[in-house]
Biopython code that builds the backbone (N, CA, C, O; Angstrom):
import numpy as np
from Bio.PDB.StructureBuilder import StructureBuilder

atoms = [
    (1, "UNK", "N", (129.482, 124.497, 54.247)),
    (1, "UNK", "CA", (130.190, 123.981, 55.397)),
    (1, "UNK", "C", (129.941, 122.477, 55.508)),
    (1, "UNK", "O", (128.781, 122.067, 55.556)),
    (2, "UNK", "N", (130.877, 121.720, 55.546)),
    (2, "UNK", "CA", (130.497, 120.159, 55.909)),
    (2, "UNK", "C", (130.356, 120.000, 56.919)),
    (2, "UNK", "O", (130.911, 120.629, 57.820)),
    (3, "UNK", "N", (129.297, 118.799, 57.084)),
    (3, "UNK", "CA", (128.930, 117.762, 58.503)),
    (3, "UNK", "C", (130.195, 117.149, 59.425)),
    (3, "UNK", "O", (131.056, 116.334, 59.092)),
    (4, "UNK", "N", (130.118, 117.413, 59.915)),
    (4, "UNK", "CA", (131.483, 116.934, 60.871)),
    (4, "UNK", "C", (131.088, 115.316, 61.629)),
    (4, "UNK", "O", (130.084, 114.835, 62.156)),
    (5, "UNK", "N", (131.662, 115.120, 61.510)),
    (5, "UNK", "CA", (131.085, 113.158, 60.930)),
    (5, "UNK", "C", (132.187, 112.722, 62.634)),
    (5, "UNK", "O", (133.224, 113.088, 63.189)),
    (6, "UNK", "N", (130.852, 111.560, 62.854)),
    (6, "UNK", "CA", (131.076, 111.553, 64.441)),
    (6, "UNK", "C", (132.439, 109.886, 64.105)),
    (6, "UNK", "O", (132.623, 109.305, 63.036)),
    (7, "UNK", "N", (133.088, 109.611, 65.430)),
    (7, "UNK", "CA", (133.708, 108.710, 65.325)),
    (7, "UNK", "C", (132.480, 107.416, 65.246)),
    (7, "UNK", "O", (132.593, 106.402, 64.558)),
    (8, "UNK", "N", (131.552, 107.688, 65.953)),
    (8, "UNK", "CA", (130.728, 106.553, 65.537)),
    (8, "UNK", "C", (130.180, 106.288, 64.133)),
    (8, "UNK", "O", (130.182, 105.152, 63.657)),
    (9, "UNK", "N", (129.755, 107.258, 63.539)),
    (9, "UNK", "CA", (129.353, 107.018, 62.046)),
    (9, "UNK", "C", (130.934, 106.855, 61.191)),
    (9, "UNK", "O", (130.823, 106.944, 59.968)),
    (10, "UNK", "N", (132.049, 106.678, 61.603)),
    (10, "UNK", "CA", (132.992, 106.160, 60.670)),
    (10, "UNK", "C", (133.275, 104.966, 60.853)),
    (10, "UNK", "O", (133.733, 104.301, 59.924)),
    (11, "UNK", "N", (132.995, 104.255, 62.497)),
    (11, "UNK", "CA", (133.343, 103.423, 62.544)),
    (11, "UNK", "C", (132.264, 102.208, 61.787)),
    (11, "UNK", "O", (132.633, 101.113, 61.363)),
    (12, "UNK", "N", (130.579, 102.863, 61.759)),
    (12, "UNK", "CA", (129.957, 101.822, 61.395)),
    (12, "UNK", "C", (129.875, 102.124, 60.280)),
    (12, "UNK", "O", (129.053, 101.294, 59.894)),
    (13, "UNK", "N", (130.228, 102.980, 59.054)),
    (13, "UNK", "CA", (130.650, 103.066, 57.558)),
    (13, "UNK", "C", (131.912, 102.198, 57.303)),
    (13, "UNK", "O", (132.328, 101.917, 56.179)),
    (14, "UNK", "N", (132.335, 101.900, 58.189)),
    (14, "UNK", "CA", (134.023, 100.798, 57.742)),
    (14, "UNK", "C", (133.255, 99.506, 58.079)),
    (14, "UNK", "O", (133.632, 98.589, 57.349)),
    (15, "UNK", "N", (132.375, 99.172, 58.881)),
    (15, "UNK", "CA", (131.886, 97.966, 59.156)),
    (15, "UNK", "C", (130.446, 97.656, 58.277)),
    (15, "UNK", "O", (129.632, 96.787, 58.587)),
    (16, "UNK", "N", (130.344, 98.500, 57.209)),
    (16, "UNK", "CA", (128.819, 98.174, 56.590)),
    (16, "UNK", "C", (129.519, 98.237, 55.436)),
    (16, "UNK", "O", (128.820, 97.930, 54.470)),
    (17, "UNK", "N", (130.949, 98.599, 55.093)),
    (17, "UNK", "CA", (131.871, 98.303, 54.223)),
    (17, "UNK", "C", (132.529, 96.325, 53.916)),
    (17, "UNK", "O", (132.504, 95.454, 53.047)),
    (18, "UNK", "N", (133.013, 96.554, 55.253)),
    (18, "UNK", "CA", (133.467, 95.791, 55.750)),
    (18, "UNK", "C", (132.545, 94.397, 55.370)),
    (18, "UNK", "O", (133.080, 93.575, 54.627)),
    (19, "UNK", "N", (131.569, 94.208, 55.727)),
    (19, "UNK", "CA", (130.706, 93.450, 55.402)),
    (19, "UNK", "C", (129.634, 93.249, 54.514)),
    (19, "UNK", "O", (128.798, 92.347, 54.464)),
    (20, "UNK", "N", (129.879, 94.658, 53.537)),
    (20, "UNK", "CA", (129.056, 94.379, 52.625)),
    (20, "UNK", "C", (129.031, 93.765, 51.188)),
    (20, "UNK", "O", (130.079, 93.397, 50.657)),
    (21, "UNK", "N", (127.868, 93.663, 50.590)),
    (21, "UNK", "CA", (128.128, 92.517, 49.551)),
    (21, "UNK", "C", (128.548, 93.341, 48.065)),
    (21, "UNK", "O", (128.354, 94.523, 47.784)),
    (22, "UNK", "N", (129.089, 92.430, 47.373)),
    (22, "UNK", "CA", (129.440, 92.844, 46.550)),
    (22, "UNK", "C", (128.420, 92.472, 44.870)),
    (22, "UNK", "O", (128.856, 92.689, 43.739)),
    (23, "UNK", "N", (127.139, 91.930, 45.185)),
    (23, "UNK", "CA", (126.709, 91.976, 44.380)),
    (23, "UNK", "C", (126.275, 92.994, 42.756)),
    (23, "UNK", "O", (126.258, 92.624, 41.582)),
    (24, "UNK", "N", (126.032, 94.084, 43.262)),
    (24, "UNK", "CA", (125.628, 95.018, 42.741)),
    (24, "UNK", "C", (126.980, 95.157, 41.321)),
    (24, "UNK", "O", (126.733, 95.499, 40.164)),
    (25, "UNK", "N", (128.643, 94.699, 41.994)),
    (25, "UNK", "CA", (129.718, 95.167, 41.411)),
    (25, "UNK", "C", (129.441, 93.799, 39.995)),
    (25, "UNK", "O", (129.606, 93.883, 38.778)),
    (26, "UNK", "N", (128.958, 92.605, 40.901)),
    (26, "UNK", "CA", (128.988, 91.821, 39.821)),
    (26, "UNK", "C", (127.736, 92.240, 38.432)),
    (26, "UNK", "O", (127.864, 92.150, 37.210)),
    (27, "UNK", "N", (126.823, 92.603, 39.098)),
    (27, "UNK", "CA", (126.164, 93.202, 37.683)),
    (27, "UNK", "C", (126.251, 93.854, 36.651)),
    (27, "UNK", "O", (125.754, 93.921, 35.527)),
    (28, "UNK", "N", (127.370, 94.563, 37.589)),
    (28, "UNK", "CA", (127.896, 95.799, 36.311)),
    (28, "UNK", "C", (128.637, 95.167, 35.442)),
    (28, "UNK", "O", (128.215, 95.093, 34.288)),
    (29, "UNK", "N", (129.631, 94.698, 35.710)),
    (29, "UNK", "CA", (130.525, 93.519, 34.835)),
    (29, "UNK", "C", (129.848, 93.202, 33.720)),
    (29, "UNK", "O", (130.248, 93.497, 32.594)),
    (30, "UNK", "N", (128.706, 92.537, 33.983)),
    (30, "UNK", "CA", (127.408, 92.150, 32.897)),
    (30, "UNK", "C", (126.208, 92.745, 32.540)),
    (30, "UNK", "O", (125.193, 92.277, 32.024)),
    (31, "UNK", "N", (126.529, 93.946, 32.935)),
    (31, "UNK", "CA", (126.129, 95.425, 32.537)),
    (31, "UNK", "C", (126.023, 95.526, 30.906)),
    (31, "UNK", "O", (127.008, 94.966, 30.424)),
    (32, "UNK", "N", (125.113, 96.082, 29.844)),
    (32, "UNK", "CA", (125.238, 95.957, 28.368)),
    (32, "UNK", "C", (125.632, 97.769, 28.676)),
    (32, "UNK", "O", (124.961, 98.523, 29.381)),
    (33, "UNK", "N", (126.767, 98.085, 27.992)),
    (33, "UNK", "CA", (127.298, 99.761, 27.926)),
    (33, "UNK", "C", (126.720, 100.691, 27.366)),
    (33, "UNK", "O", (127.004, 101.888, 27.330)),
    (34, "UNK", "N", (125.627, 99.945, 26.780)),
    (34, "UNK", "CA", (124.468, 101.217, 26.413)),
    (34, "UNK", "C", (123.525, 101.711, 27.434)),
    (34, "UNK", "O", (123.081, 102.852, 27.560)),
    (35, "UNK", "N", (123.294, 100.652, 28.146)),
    (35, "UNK", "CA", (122.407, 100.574, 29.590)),
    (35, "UNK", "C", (123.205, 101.326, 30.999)),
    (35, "UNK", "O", (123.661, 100.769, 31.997)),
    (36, "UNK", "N", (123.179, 102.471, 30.722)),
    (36, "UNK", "CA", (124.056, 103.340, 31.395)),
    (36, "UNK", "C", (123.155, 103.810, 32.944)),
    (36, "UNK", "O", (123.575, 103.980, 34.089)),
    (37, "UNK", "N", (121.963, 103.898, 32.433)),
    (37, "UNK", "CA", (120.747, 104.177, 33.430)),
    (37, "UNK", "C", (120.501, 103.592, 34.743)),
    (37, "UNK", "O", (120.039, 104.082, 35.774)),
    (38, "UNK", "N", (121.020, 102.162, 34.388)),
    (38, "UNK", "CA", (120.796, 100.997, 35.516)),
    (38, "UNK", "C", (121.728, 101.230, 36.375)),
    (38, "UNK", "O", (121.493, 101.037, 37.568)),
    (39, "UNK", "N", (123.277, 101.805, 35.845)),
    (39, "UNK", "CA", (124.035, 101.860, 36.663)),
    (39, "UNK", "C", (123.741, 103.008, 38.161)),
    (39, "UNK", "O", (124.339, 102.917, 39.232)),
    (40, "UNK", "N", (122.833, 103.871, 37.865)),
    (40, "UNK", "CA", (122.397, 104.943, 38.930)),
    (40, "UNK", "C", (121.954, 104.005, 39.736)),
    (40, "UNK", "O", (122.145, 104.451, 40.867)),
    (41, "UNK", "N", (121.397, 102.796, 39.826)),
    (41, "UNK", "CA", (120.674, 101.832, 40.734)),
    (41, "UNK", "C", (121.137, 100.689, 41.748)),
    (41, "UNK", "O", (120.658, 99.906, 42.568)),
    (42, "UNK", "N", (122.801, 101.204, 40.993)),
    (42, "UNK", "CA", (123.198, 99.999, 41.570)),
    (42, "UNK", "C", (124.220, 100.457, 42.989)),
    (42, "UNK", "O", (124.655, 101.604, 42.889)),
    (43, "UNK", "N", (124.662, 99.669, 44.328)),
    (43, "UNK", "CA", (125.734, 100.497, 45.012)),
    (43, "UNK", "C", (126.835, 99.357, 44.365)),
    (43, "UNK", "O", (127.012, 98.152, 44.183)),
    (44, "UNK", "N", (127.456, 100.769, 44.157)),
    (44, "UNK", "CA", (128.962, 100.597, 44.139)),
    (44, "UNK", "C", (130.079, 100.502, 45.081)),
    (44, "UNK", "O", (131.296, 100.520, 44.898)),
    (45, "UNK", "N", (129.259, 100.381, 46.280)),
    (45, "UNK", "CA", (130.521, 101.106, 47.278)),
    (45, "UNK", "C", (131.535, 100.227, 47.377)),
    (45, "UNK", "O", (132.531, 100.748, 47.880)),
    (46, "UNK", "N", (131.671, 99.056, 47.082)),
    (46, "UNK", "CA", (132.668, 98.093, 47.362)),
    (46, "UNK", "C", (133.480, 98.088, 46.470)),
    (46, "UNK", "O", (134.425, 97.299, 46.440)),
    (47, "UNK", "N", (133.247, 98.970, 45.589)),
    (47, "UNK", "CA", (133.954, 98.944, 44.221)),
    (47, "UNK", "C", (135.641, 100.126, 44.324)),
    (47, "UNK", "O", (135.528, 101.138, 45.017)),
    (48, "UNK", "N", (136.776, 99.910, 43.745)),
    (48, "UNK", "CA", (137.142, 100.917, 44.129)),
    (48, "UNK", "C", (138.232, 100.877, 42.908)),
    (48, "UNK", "O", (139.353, 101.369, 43.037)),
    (49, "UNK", "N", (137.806, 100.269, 41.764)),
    (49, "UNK", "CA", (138.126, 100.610, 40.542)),
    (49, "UNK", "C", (137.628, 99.896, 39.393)),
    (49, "UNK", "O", (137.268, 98.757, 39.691)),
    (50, "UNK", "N", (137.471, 100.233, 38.015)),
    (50, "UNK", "CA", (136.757, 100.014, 37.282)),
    (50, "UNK", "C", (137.659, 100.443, 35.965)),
    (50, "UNK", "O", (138.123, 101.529, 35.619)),
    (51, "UNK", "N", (137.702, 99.257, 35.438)),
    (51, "UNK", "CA", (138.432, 99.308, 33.428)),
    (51, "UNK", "C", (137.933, 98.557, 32.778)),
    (51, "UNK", "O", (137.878, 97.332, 32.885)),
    (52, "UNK", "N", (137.397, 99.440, 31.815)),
    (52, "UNK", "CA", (136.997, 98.592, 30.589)),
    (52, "UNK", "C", (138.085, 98.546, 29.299)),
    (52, "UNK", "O", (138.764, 99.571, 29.372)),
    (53, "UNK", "N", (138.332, 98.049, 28.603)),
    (53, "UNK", "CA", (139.334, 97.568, 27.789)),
    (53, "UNK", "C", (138.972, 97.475, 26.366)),
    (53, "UNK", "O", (137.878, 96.910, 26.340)),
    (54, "UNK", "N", (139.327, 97.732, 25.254)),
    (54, "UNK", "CA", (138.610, 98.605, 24.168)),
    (54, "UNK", "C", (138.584, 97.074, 23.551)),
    (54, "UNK", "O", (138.231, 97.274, 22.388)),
    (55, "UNK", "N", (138.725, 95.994, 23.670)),
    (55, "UNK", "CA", (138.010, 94.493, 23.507)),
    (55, "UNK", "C", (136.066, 94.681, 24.142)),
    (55, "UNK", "O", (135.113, 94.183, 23.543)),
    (56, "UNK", "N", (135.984, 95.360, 25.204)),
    (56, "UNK", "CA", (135.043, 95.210, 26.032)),
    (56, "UNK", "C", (135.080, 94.208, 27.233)),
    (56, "UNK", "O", (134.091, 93.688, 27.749)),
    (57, "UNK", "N", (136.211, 94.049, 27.543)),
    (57, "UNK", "CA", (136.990, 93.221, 29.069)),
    (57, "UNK", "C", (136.291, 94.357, 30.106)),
    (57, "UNK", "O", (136.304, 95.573, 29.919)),
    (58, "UNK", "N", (135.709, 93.686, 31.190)),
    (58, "UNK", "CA", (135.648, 95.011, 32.043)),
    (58, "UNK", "C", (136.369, 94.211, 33.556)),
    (58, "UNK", "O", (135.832, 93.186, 33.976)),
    (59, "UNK", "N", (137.579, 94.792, 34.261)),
    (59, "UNK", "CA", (137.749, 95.007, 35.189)),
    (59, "UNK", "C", (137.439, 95.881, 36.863)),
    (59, "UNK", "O", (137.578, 97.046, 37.236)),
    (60, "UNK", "N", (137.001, 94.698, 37.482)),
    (60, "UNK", "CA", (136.359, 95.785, 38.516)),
    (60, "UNK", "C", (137.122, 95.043, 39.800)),
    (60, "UNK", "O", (137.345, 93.833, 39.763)),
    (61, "UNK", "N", (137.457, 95.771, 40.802)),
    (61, "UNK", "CA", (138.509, 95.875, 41.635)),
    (61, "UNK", "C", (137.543, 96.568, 42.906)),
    (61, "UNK", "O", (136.855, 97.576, 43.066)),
    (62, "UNK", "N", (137.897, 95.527, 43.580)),
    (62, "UNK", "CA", (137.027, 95.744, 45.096)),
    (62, "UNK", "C", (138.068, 96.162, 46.459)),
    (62, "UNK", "O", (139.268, 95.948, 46.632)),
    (63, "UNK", "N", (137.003, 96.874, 47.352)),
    (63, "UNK", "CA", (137.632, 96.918, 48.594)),
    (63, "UNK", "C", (138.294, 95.664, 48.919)),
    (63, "UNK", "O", (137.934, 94.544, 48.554)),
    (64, "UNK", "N", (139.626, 96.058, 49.878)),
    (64, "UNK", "CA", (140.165, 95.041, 50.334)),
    (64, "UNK", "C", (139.407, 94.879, 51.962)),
    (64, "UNK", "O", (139.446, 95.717, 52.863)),
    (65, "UNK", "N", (138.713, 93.488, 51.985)),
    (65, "UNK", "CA", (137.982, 93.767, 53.059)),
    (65, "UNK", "C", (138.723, 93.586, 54.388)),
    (65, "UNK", "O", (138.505, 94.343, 55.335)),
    (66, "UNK", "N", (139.652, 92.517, 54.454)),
    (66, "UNK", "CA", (141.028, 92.118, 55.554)),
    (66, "UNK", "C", (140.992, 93.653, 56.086)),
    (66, "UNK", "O", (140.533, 94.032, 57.164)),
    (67, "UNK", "N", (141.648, 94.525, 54.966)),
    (67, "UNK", "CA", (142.413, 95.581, 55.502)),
    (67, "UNK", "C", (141.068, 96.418, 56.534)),
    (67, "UNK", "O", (141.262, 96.674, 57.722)),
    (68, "UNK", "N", (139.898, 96.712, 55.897)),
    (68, "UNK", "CA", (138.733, 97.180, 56.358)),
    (68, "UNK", "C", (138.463, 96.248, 57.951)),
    (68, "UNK", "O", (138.415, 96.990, 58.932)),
    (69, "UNK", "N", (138.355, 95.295, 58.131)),
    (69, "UNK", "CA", (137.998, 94.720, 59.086)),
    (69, "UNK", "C", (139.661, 94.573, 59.875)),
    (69, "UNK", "O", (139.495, 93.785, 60.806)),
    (70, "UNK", "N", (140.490, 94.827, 59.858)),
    (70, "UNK", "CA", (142.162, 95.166, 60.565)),
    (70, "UNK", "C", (141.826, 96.663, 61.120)),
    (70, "UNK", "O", (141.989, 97.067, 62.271)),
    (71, "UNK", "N", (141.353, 97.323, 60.087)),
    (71, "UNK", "CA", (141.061, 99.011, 60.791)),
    (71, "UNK", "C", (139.833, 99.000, 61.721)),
    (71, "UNK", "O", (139.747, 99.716, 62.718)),
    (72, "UNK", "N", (138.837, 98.078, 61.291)),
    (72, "UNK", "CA", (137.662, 98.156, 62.279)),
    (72, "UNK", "C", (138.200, 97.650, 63.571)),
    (72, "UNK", "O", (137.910, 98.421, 64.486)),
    (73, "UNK", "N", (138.810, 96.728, 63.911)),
    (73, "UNK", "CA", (139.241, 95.878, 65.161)),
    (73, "UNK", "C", (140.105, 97.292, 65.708)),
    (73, "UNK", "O", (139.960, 97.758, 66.838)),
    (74, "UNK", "N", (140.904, 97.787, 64.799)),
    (74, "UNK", "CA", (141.804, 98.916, 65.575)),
    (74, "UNK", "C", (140.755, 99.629, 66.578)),
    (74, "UNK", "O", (140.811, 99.769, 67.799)),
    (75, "UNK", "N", (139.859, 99.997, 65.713)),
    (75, "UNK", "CA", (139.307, 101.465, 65.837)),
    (75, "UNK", "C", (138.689, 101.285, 67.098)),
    (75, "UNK", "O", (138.604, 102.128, 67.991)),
    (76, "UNK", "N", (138.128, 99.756, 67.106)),
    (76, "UNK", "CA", (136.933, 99.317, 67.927)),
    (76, "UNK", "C", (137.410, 98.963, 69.535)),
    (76, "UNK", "O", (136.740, 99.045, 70.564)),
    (77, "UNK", "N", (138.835, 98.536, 69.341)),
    (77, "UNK", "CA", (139.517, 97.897, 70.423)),
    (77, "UNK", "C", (139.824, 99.081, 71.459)),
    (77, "UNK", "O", (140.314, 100.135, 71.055)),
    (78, "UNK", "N", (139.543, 98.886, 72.708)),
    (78, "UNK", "CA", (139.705, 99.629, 73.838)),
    (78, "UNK", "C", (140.441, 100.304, 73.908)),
    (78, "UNK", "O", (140.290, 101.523, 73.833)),
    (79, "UNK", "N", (142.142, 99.332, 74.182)),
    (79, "UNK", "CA", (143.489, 100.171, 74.206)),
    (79, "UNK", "C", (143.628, 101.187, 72.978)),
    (79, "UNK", "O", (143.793, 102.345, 73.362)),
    (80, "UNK", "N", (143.608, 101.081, 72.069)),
    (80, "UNK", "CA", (143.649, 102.041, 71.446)),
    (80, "UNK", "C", (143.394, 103.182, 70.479)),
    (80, "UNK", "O", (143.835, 103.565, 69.395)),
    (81, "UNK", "N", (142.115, 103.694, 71.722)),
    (81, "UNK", "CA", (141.851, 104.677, 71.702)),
    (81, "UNK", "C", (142.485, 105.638, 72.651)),
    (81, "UNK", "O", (142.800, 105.318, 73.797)),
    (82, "UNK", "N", (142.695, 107.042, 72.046)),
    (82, "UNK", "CA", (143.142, 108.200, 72.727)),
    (82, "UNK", "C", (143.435, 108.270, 73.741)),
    (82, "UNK", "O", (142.429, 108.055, 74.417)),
    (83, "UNK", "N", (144.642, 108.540, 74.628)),
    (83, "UNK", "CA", (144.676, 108.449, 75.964)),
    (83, "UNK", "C", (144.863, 107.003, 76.798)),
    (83, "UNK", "O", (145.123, 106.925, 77.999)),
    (84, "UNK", "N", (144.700, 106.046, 76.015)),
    (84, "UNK", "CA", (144.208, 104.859, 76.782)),
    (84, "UNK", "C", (145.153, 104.574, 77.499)),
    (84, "UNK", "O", (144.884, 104.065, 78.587)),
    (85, "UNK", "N", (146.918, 104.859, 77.049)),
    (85, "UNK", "CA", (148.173, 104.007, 77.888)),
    (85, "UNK", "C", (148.449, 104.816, 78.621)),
    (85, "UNK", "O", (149.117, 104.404, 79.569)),
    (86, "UNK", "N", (148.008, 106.866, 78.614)),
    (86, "UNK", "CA", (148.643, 107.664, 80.024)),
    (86, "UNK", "C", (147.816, 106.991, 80.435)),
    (86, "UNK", "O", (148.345, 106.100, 81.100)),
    (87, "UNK", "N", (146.321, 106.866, 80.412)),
    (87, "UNK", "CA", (145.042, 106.529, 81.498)),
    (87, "UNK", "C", (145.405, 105.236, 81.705)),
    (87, "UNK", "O", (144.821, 105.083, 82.778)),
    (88, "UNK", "N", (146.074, 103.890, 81.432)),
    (88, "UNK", "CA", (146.579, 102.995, 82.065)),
    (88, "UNK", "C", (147.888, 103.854, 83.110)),
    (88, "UNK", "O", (147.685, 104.214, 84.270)),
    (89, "UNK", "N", (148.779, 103.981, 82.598)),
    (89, "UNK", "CA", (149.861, 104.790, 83.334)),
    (89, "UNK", "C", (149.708, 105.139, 84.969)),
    (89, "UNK", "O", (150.104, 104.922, 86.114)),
    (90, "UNK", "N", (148.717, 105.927, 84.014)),
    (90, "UNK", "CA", (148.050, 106.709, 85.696)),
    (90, "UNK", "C", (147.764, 106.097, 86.657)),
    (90, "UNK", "O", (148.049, 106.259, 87.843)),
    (91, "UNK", "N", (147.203, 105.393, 86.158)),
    (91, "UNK", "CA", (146.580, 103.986, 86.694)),
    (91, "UNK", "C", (146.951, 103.536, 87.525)),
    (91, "UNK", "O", (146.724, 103.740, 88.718)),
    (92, "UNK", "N", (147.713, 102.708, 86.923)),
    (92, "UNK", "CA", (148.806, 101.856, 87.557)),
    (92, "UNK", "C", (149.735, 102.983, 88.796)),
    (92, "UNK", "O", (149.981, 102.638, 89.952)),
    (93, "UNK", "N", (150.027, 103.995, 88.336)),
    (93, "UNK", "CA", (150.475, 105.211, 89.340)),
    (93, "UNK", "C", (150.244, 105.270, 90.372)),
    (93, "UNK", "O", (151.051, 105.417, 91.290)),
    (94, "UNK", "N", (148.469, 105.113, 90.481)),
    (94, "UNK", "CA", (147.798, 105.481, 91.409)),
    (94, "UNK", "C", (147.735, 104.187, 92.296)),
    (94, "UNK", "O", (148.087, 104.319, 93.468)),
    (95, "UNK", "N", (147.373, 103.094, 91.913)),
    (95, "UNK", "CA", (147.284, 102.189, 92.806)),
    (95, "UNK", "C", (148.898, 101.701, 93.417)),
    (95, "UNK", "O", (148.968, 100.897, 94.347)),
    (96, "UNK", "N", (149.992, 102.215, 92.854)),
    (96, "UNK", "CA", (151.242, 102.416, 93.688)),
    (96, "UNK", "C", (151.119, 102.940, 94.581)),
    (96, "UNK", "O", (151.079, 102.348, 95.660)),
    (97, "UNK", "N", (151.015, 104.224, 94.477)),
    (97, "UNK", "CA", (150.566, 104.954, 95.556)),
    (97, "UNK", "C", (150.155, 105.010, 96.696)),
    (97, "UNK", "O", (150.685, 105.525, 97.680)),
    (98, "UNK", "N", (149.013, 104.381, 96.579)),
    (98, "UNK", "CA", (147.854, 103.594, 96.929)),
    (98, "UNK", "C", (148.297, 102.616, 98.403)),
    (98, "UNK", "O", (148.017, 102.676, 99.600)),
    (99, "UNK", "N", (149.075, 101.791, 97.593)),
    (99, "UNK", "CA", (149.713, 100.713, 98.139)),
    (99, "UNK", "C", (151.094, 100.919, 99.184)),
    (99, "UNK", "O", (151.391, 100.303, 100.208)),
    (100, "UNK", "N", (151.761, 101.993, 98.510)),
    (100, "UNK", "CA", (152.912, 102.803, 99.490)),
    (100, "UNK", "C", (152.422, 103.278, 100.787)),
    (100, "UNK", "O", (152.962, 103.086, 101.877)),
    (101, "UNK", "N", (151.022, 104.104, 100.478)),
    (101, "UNK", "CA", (150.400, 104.941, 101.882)),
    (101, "UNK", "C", (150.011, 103.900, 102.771)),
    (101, "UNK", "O", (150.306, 103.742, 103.956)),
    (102, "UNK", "N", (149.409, 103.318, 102.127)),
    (102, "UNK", "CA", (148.544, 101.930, 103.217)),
    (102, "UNK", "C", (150.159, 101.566, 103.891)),
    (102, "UNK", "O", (150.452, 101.825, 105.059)),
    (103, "UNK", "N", (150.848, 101.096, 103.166)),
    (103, "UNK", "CA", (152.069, 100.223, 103.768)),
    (103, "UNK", "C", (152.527, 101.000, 104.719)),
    (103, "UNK", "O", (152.379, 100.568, 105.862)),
    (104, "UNK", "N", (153.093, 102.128, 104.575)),
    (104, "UNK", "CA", (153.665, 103.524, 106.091)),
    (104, "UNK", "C", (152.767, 104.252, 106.850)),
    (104, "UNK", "O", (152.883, 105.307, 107.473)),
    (105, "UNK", "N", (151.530, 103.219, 106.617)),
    (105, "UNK", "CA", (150.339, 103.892, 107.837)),
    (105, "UNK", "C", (150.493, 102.605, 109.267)),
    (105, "UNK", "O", (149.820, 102.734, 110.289)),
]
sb = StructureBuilder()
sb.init_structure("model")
sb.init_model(0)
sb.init_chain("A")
sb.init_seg("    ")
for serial, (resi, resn, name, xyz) in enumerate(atoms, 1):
    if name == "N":
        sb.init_residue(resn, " ", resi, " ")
    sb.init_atom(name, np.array(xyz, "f"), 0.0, 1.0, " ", f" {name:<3s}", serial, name[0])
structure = sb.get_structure()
């Protein structure tokens, strides 16, 4: 059965994304391909593709971080989250309301 993964631990996995370094990706690049071992040591997470080229060219292709930090601002931003524009709506409803009764009292 999997962990059911909270909105908070996704939001700070997009932001430790988001900001993290990409060193580890540059090593591999200059990685020797027999030295396969080292690679268990290294994070990859920023990585999100990898070609080597039968020259021995190696291509490595990173998170796009813009897009990562565009989804973090979404995620993070008030309005929109769930509910937020009926619960403005309402809102605003209510202090009509509000304002009608007071006025015909």
């Amino acid at each position: 059965m999997r962990k059911k993964i909270s909105d908070t631990e996704v939001i700070n996995r997009i932001g430790a994304l988001a900001f993290g370094k990409a060193n580890d990706a540059v090593k591999l690049v200059f990685l020797d391909p027999e030295n396969t071992e080292q690679i268990e040591m290294l994070d990859l997470s920023m990585v999100s593709e990898i070609k080597r080229g039968a020259n021995g060219a190696v291509e490595v292709k990173l998170l796009n971080r813009m897009a990562l930090l565009e989804l973090l601002a979404e995620l993070t931003a008030p309005q929109t989250r769930k509910g937020s524009e009926a619960e403005s709506f309402f809102t605003a409803m209510d202090k009509a309301a509000a304002k009608l009764g007071a006025a015909n009292e």
